[in-house]
C-alpha positions in Angstrom: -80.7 143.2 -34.0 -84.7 142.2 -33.9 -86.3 141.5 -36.9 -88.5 144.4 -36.2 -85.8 146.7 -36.3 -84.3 145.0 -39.3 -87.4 145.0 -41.7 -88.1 148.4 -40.7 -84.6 149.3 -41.8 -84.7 147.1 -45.1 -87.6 149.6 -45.4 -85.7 152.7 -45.3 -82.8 151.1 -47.8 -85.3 150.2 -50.1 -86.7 153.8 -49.8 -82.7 154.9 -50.4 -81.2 152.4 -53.6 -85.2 151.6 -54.7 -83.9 148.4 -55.4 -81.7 145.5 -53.9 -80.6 142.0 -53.9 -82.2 140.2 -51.3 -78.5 137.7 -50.8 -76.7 141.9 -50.4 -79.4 142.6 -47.7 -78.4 139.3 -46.2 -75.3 140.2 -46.2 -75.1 143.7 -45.1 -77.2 142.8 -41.9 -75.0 139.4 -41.4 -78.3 137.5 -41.7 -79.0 134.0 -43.8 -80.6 134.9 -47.3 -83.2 132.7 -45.8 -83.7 135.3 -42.9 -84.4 138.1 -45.4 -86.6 136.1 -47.2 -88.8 135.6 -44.3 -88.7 139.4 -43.3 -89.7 140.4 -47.7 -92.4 137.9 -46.9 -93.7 139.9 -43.8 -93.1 143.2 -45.4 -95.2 142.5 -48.4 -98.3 142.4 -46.6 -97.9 146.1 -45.6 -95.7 147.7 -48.3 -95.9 147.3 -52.0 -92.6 145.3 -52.8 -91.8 143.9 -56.6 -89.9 141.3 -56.2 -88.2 139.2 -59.0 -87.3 135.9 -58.7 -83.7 134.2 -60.3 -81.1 135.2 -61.2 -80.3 138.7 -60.7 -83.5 138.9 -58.8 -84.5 141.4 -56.4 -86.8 143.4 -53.7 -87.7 147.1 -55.2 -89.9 149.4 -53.7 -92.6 150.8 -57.3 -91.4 153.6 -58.8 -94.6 155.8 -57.7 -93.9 155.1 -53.6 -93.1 158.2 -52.3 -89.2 158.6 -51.3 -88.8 159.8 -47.8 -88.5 163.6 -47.2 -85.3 164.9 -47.5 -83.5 165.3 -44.3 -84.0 169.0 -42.5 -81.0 171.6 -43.1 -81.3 174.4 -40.9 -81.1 177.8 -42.7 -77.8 179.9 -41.5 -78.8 182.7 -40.3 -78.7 186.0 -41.7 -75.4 187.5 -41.7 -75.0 190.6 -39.5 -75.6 194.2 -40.7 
């Protein structure tokens, strides 16, 4: 996977759970914890990431940063008359 594709997908996780451990990213994209490191590093400059050092540290997305819109459900349409 390129790390383009990966950050923009640690984007929309982050958007989903609000908050993760950065050695669970590593692991869920079968990346080093250093790798993720390097990508929360790049993200911070253009999204507003908390991130808490330690033990049982993590990334988070604020609570005010707008969630992604839900996804779009077609209406069924009218039954028959």
């Amino acid at each position: 996977m390129q790390p383009s594709v990966r950050r923009a997908k640690i984007i929309e996780l982050l958007n989903l759970r609000r908050r993760d451990t950065m050695q669970n990213l590593a692991d869920e994209f079968g990346v080093s914890w250093d790798t993720i490191q390097r990508d929360i590093t790049i993200l911070e400059l253009e999204y507003p990431l908390e991130i808490t050092r330690g033990n049982g540290g993590g990334v988070a997305l604020p609570d005010g940063y707008p969630r992604p819109p839900p996804p779009h459900t077609p209406h069924p349409a009218p039954a028959g008359r």
